[in-house]
Wavefront OBJ file of the C-alpha trace (Angstrom):
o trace
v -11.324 -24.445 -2.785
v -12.176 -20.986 -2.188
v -10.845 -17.496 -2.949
v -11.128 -13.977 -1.658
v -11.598 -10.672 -2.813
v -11.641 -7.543 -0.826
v -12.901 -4.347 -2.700
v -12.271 -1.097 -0.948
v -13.237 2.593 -1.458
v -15.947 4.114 -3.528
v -16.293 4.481 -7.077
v -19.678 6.405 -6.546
v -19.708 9.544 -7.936
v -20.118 12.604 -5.033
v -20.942 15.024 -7.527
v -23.713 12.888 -9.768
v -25.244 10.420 -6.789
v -28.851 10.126 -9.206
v -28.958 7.747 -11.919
v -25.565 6.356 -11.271
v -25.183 2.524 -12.270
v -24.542 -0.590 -9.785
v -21.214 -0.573 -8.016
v -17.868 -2.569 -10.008
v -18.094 -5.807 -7.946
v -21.847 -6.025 -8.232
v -22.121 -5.487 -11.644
v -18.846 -7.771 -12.494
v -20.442 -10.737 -10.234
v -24.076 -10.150 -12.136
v -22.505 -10.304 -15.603
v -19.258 -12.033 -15.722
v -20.186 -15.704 -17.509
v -17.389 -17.437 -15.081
v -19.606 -16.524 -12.367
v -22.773 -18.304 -11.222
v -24.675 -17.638 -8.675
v -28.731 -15.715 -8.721
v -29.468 -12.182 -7.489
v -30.714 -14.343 -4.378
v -27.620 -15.664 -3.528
v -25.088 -13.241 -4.785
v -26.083 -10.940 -1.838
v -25.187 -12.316 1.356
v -25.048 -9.471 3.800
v -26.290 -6.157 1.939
v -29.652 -6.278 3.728
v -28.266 -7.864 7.258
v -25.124 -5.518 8.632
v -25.643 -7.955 11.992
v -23.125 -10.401 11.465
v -20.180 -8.225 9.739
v -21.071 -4.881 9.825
v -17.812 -3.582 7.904
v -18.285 -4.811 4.950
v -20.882 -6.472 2.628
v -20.608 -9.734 1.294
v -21.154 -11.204 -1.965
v -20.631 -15.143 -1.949
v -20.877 -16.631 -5.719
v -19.244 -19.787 -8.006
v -16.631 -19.038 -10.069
v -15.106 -21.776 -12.678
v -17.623 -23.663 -11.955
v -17.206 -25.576 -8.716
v -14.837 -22.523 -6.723
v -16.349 -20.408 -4.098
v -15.873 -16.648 -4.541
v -16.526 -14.569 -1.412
v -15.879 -10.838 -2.151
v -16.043 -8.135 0.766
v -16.938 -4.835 -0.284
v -16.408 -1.519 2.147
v -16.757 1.510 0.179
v -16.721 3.974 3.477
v -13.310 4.558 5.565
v -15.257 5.062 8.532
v -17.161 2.096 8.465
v -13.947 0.428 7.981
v -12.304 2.009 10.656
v -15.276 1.203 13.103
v -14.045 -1.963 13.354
v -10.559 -2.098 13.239
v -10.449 -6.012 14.514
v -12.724 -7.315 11.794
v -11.303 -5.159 8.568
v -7.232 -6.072 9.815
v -8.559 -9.829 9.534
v -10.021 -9.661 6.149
v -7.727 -8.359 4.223
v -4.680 -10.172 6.136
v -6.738 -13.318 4.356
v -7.207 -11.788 1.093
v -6.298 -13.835 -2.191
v -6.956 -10.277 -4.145
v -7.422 -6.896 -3.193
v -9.220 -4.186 -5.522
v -9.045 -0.653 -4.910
v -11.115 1.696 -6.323
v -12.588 5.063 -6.940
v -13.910 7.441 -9.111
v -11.870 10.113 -11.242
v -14.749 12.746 -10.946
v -14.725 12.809 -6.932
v -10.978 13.741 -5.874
v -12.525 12.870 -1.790
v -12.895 9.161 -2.700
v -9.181 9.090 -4.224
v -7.683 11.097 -1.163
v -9.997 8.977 0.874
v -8.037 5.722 -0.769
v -4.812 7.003 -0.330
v -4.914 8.952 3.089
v -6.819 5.742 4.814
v -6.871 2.793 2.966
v -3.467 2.598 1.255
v -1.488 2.908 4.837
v -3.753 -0.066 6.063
v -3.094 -2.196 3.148
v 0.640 -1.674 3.114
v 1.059 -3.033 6.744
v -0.694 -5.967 5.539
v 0.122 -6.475 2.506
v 2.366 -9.918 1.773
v 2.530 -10.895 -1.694
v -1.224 -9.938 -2.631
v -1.834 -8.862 -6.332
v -3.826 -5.503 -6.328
v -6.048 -3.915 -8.800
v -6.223 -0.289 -8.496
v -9.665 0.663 -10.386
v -10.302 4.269 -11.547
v -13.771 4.231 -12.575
v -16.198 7.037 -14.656
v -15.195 9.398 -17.855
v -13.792 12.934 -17.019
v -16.156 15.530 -17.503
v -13.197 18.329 -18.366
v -10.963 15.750 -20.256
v -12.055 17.535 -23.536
v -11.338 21.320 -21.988
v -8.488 23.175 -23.058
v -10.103 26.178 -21.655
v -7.323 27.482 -19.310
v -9.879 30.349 -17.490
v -10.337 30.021 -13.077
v -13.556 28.325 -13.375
v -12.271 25.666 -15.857
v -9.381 25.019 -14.176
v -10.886 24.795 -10.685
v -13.255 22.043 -12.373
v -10.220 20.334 -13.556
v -8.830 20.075 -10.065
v -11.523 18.380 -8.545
v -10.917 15.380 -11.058
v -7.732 12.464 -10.588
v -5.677 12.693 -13.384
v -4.067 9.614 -14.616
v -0.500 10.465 -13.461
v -2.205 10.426 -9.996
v -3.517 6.851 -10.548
v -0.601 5.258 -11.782
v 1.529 6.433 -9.497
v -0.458 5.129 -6.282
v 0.058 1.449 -8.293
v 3.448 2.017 -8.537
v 3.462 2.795 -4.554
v 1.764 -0.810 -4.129
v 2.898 -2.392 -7.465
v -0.636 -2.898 -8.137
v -2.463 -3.364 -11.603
v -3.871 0.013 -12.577
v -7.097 -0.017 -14.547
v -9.210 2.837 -16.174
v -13.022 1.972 -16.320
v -14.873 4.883 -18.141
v -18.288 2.770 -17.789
v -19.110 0.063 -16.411
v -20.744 -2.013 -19.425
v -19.873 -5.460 -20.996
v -16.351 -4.458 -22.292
v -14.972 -2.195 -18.876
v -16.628 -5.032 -17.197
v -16.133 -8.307 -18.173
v -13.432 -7.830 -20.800
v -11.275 -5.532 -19.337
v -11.611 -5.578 -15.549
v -12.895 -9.116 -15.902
v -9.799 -9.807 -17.698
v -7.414 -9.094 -15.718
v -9.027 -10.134 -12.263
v -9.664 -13.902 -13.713
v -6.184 -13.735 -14.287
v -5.069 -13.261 -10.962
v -7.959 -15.432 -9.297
v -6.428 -18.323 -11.829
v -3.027 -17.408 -10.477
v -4.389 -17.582 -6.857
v -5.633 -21.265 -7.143
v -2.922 -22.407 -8.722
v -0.690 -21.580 -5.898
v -3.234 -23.100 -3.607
v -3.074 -25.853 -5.701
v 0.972 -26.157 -5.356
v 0.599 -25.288 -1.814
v -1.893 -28.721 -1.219
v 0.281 -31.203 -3.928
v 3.330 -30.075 -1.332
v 1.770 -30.455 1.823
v 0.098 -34.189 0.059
v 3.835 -35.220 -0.941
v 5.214 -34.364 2.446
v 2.708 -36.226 4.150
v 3.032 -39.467 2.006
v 6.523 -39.254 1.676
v 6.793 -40.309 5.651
v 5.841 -44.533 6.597
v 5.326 -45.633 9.654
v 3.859 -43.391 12.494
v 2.462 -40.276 10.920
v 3.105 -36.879 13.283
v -0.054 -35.775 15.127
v -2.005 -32.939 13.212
v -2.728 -29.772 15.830
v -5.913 -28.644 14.808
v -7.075 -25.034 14.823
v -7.875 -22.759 18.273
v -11.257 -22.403 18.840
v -12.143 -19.314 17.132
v -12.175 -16.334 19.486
v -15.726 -14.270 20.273
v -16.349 -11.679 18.185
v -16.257 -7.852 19.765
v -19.573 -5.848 17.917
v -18.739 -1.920 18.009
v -21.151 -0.271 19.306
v -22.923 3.160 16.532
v -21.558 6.115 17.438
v -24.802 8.310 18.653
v -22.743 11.961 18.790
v -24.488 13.403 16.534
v -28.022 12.668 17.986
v -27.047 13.535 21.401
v -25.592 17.081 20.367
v -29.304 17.360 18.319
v -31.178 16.752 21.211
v -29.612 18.792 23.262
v -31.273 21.677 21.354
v -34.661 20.029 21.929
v -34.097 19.660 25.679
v -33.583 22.761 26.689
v -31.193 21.746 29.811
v -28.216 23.813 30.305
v -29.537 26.873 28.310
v -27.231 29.837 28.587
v -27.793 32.204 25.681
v -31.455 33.359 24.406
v -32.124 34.443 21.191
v -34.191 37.760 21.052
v -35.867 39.353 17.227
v -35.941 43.041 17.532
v -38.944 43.625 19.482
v -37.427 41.867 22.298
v -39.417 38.869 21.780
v -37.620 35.774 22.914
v -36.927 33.341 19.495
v -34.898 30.477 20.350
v -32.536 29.154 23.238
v -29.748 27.624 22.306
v -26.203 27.001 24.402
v -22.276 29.128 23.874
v -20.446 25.841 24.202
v -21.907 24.228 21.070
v -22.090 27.701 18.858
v -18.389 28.942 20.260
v -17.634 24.969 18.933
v -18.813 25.632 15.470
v -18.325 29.415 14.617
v -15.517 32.415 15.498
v -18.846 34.575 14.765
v -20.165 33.442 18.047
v -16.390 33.035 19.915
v -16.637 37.004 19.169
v -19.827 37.537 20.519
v -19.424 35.733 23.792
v -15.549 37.320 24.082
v -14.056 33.866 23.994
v -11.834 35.489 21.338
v -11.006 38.876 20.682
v -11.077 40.797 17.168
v -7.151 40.688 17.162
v -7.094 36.684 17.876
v -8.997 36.493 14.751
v -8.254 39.174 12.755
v -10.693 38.613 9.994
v -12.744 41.374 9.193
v -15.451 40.083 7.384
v -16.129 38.123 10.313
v -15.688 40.987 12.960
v -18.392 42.738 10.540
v -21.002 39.868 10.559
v -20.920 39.980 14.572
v -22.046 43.538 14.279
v -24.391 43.385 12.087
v -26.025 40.416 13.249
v -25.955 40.443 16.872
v -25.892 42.353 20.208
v -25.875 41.971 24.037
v -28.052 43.354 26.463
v -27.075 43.026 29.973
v -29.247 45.577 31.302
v -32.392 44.867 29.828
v -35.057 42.731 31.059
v -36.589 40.785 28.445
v -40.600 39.541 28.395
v -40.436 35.586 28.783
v -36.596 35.257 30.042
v -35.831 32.045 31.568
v -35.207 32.298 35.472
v -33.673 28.618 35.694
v -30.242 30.200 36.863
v -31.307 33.265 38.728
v -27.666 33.642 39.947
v -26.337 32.386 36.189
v -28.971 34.073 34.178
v -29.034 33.142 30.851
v -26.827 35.794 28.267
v -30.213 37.710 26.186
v -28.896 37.730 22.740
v -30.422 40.648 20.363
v -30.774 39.353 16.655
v -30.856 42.822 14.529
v -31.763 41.185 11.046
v -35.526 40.535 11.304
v -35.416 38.264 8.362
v -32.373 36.166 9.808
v -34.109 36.267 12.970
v -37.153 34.338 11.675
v -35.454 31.695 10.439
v -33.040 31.608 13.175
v -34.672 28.121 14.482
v -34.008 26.308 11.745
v -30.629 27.425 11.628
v -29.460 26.508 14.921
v -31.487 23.168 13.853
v -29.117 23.154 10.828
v -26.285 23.481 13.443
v -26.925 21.790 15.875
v -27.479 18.634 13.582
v -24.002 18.805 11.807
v -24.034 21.841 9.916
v -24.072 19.490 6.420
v -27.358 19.239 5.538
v -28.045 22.317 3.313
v -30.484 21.769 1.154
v -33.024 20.666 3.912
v -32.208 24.258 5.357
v -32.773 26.184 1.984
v -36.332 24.183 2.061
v -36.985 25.005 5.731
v -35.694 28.841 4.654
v -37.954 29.159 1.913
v -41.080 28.189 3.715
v -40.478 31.170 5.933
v -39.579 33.251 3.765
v -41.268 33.344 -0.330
v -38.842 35.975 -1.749
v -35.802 34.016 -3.418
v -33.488 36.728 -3.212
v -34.369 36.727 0.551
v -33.740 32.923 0.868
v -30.172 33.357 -0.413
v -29.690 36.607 1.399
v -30.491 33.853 4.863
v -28.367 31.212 3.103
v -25.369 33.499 2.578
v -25.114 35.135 6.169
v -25.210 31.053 7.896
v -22.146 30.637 5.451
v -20.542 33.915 6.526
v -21.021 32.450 10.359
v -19.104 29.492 9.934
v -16.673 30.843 7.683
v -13.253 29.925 8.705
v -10.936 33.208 9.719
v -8.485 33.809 6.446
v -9.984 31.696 4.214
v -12.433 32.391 1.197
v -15.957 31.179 1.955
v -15.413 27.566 1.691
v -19.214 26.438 1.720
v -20.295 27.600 -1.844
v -21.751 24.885 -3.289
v -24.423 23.343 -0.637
v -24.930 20.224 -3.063
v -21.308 19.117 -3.242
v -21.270 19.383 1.006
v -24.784 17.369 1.248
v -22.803 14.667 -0.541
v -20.436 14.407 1.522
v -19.727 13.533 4.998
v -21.019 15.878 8.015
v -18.525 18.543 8.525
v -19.160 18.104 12.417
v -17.347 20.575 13.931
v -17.744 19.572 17.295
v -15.429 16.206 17.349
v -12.731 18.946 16.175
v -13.307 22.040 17.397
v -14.867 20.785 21.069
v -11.375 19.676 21.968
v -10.204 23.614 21.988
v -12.884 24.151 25.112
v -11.327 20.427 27.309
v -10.036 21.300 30.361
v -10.499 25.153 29.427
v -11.861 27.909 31.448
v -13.653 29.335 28.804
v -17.357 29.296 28.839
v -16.899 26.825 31.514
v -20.079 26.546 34.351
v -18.624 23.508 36.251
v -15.259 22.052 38.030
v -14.504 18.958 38.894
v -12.040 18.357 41.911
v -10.084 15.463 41.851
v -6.710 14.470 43.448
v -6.419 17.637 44.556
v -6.680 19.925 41.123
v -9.429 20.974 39.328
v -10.760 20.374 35.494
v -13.062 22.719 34.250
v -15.948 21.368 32.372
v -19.396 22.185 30.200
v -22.273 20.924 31.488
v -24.066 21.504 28.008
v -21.858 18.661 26.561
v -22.237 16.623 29.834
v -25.676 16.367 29.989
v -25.851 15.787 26.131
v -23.647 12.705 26.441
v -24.045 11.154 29.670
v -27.186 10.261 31.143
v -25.992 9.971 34.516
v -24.376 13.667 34.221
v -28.036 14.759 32.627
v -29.686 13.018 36.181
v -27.074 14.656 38.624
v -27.205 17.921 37.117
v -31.032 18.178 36.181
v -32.393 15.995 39.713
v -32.823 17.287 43.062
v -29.136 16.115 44.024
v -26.304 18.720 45.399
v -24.009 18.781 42.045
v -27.189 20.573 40.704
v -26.508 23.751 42.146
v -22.797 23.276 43.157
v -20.140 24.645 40.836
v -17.465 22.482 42.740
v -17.604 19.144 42.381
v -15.597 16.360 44.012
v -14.981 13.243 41.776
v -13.882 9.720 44.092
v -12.415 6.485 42.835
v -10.926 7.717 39.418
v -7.349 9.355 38.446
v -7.274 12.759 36.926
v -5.500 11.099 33.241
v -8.545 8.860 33.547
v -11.399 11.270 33.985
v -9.855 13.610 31.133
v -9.642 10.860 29.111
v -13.418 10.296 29.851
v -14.454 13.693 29.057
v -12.033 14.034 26.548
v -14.627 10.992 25.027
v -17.922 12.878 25.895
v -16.251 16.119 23.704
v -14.624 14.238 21.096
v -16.649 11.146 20.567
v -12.997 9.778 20.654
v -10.157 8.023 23.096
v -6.539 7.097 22.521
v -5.522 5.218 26.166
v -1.553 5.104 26.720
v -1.712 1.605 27.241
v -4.057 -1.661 28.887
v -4.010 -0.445 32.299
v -5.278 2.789 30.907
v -7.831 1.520 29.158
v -9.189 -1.048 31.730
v -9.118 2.145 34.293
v -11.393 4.242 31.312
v -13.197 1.159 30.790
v -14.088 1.436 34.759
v -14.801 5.063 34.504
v -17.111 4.642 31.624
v -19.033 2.076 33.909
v -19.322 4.310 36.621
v -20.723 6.593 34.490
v -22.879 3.998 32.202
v -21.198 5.027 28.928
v -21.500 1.983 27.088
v -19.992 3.136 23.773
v -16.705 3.614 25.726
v -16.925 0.549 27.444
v -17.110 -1.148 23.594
v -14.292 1.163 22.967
v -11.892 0.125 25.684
v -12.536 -3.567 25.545
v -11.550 -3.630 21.754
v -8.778 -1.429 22.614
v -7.623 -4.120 24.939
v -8.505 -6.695 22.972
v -6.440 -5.604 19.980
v -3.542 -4.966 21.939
v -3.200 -8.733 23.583
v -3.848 -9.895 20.223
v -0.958 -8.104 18.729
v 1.317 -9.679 20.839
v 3.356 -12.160 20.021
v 3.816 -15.272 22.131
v 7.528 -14.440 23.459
v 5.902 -11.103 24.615
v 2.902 -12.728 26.244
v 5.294 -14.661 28.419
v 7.329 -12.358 29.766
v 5.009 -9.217 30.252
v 4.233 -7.712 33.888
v 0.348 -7.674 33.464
v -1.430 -9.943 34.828
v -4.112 -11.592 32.853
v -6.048 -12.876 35.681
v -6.225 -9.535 37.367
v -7.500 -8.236 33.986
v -10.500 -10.909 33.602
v -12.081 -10.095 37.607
v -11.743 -6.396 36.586
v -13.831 -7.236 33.585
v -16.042 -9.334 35.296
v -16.393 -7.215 38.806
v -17.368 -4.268 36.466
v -19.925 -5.792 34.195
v -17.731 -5.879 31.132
v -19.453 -9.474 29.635
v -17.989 -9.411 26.466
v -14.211 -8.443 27.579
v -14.495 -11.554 30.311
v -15.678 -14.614 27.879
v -12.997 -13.113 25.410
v -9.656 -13.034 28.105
v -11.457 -16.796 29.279
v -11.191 -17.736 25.417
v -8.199 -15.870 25.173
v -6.318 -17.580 28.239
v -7.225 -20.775 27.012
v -5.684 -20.694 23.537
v -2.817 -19.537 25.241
v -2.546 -22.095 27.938
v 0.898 -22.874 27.942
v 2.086 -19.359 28.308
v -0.609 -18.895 31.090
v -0.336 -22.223 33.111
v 3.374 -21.284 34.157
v 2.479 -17.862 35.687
v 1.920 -17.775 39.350
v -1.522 -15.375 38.830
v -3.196 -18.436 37.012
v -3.755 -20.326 40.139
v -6.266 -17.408 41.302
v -8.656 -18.580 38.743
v -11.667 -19.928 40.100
v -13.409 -23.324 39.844
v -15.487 -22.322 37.378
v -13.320 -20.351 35.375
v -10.391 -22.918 35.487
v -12.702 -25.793 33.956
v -13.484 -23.726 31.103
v -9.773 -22.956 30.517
v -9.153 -26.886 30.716
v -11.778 -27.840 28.801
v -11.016 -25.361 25.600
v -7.132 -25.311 26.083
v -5.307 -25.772 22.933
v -3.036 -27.373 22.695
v -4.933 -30.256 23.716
v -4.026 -33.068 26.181
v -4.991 -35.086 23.556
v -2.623 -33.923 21.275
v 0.620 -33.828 23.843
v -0.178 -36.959 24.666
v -0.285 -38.662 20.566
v 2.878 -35.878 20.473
v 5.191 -37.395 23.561
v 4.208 -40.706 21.880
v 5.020 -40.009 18.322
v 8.736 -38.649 19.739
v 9.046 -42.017 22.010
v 8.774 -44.045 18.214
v 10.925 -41.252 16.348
v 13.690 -42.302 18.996
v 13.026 -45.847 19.308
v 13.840 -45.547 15.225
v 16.919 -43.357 15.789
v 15.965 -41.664 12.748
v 15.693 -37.764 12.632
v 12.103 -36.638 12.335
v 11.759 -33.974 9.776
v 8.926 -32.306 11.254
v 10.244 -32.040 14.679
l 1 2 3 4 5 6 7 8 9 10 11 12 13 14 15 16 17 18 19 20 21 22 23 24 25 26 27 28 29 30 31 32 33 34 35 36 37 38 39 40 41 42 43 44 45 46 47 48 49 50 51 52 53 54 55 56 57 58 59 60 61 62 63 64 65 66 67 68 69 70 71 72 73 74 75 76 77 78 79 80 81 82 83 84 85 86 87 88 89 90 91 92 93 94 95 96 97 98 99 100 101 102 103 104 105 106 107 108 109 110 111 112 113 114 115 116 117 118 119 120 121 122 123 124 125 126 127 128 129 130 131 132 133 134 135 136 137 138 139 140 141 142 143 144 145 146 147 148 149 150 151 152 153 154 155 156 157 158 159 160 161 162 163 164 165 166 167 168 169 170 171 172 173 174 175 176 177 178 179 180 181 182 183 184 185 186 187 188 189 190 191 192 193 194 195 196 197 198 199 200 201 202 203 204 205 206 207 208 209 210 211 212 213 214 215 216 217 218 219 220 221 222 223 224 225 226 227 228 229 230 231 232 233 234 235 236 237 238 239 240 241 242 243 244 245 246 247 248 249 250 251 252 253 254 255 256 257 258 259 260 261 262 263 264 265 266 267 268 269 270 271 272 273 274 275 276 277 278 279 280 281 282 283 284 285 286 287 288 289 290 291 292 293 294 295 296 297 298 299 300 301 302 303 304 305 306 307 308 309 310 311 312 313 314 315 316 317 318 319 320 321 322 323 324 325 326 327 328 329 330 331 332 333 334 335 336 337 338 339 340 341 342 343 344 345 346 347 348 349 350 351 352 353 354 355 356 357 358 359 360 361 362 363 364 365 366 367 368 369 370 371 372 373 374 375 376 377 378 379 380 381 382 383 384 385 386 387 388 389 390 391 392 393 394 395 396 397 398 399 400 401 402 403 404 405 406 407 408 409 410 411 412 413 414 415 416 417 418 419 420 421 422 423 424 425 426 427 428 429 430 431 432 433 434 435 436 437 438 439 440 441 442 443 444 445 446 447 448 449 450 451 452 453 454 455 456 457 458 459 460 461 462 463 464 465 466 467 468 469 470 471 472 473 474 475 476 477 478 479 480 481 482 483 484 485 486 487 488 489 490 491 492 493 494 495 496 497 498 499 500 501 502 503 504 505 506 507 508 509 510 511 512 513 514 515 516 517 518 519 520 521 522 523 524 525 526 527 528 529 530 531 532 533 534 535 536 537 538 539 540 541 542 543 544 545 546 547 548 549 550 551 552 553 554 555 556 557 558 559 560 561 562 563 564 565 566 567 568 569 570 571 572 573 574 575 576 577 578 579 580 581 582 583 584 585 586 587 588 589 590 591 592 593 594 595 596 597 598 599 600 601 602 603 604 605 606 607 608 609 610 611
């Protein structure tokens, strides 16, 4: 007999990541006495994120002969990565712990924007622990000055806690430590209670299911066994963030060049990607006006900053795009202008990562005052119009997650004439598009733009063989690093356009798209929906999609008496059709001890109460 745990969210604290202890299930499963099990063997898959990538798994004894298997994801986006895998595990969860730490209110909102939703869809009857771990650092303040009460609001009170477990009617638990009495007498406590309530209801289940089964003489009903378990869909690593980096590095696309004062060329760099992260830069390159924004401290770092040249000719210009040139950009602060590298670097790389700019900074430049004069003017660029200057404290941002503009702010510029260099003509209308971005995240766009092919030097560009809602759903992909298709025809057609243009991530994408939605279904659905499966699976096939193919064979097969009645399932092939028979459930096998048992259960005249 075996139980599981799922632990979710982080009890880490963002603000003081050095020296903190071992996480709450680690540190339970290490010192609880009820559980056995060496550091060896505690830690299945912390090392290994092949096999389940979502979460990591801690396999252990407890009570002595009863396996514990915990899953631990303390990361939404991990999570959400692989939506197939994380719905699974905690639809099969005995107990489910929820936790985070009082010091870092992101972890808590993180809990209850993400996780909470997920678990309440799922949730049937499973006890929950909410855990609220680590000792407020302004619970002793009665100091009621801004800078006090600030701190105050970037802890979770109590009131906050308790009433997220009265939202689930979970267990809620305060953990100032984690030592021997949070641990194993407190926390401990209460989850050996409900892991002793959990087998005893496993316990009840088996005694009924034993009674049932011996209660019957004679002929005893066949036993359906399990469907063969389906293949398993890996998600493919998102690689946005690289591709935007390197895009800096390869210098294709380049339409804005950094000059210092004496007209010395600095750094080239690209309008799509700085309009994407700043309103400094919309400003400069008049993609919005001063009234649009209206922000005057921003207006004022334009001017001071920058200027454009049109006239002049600068030493060293590229001539790439003699009809296009690129826009020479004049940076008036010498000392910004020496570190301006680095910044865009700093950019171009997530704009998150401060304290590896301060240390790039102040190798360039030994004054202090001058390194946080730098510092203070990349915060003024990517100030937001309206607000206060959000970006303050560079430690608390390095903590967190990358602020990545571009997955946000990208999707202003789809489908937009603004700053746009190419169009694309299809079914008769025309999308404007970057070729910056395109080149960054689609090799086969980097080849056709950057190789000795026509589209290299054409502006207008005819696109064959794909529907205009498809190929903005494509690039809405290459700006976003996201997709949302309408529906399984919609995805299979994206999943074609990605092949066409050898974007594996949103092949992964589409197939688990498709994927999740058959799986959804239920069987009554399955039966009388217009799509045809068969159609589906040579789609896959035709267009190279491996993994989609074996799963709709698989897929067909466990369904085979929904399938076997539909006209399409004759078009199967030889091949494919003695795979289907061969892993078909239910099993002839089966009918066959079934039609039997029903021939005795009449020949008794006695009402079978399993039938």
């Amino acid at each position: 007999m075996s139980i599981h745990i799922v632990a979710l969210g982080n009890e880490g604290d963002a603000f003081h990541q050095d020296n903190r202890p071992s996480g709450l299930i680690r540190t339970y499963l290490g010192r609880s006495p009820l559980v056995s099990g060496d550091e060896s063997s505690l830690l299945l898959n912390a090392t290994s994120t092949v096999a389940r990538p979502v979460f990591t798994e801690y396999q252990a004894s407890a009570f002595g002969n009863v396996k514990l298997v915990v899953h631990d994801c303390p990361v939404w986006d991990i999570f959400d990565s692989d939506w197939y895998t994380s719905r699974n595990l905690i639809g099969g969860a005995d107990i489910i712990v929820i936790k985070y730490n009082v010091n870092d209110k992101f972890s808590f909102h993180e809990v209850k924007d993400n996780y909470i939703p997920v678990i309440k869809r799922a949730l049937n009857s499973v006890p929950v622990i909410i855990a609220a771990v680590g000792t407020r650092q302004n619970e002793e303040l009665p100091c009621t000055c801004p800078l006090c009460t600030s701190d105050r609001g970037s802890c979770v009170s109590t009131t906050e806690g308790i009433q997220l477990a009265k939202e689930l009617g979970a267990t809620y638990l305060e953990l100032h430590s984690l030592d021997d009495f949070y641990i194993g007498k407190y926390f401990g406590g209460v989850l050996e209670y409900f892991m002793i309530q959990a087998l005893n209801q496993k316990t009840s289940e088996k005694m009924k299911k034993r009674k049932m089964s011996n209660s019957f003489h004679g002929i005893r009903p066949p036993q359906l066994e399990q469907p063969e378990k389906m293949p398993v869909l890996k998600a493919e690593a998102s690689h946005y963030n690289s591709d935007l980096n390197n895009l800096l590095f390869c210098c294709q696309c380049v339409d804005v060049i950094f000059y210092n004062p004496d007209l010395k060329e600095v750094v080239e760099a690209h309008k799509i990607v700085l309009c994407a992260v700043s309103h400094v830069f919309m400003l400069l390159f008049n993609v919005k006006s001063p009234a649009d924004i209206q922000d005057s401290s921003i207006i004022r770092t334009t001017q001071d900053l920058f200027a454009i040249n049109r006239d002049a000719a600068f030493p060293g210009a590229s001539q790439e795009s003699p009809g296009n040139p690129p826009l020479p950009v004049i940076v008036k602060d010498a000392l910004f202008c020496s570190c301006l590298s680095d910044i865009l670097r700093f950019i171009y790389s997530g704009a998150f990562q401060w304290e590896e700019l301060e240390e790039d900074v102040r190798k360039k430049v030994k004054d202090s005052g001058d390194v946080s004069n730098v510092i203070e003017k990349v915060k003024c660029i990517l100030k937001t119009p309206g607000k206060f200057n959000c970006l303050r404290n560079c430690k608390t941002y390095q903590a967190r997650k990358p602020l990545w503009f571009y997955n946000t702010s990208l999707k202003f510029f789809l489908n937009k004439p603004m700053l746009a260099d190419v169009v694309f003509e299809i079914q008769g209308t025309t999308v404007p598009a970057h070729r910056a971005i395109l080149v960054a995240r689609c090799e086969v766009m980097a080849a056709m733009f950057n190789g000795n092919y026509m589209e290299a030097k054409s502006v207008l560009i005819p696109v064959y063989g794909v529907s205009k809602e498809t190929f903005l759903s494509f690039l809405e992909y290459l700006y976003t690093d996201s997709c949302c298709p309408a529906g399984i025809f919609q995805a299979m057609c994206l999943l074609i356009c990605a092949e066409m243009y050898q974007v594996s991530r949103l092949q992964h994408i589409c197939e688990l798209f498709i994927i999740t939605q058959l799986q959804s279904m239920p069987s009554r659905e399955l039966a009388s929906m217009n799509l045809d499966i068969v159609d589906l699976l040579k789609k896959a096939k035709f267009h190279h999609s491996d993994c989609l193919s074996t799963w709709l064979l698989h897929f067909i097969a466990t369904n085979y008496l929904i399938f076997s009645q539909k006209p399409e399932f004759q078009d199967l092939s030889v091949e494919e059709r003695s795979f289907v028979e061969k892993h078909r459930w239910p099993s002839n096998m089966y009918l066959k001890q079934l039609a039997e048992y029903r021939k005795y259960i009449h020949s008794r005249k006695c009402r079978c109460s399993v039938m």
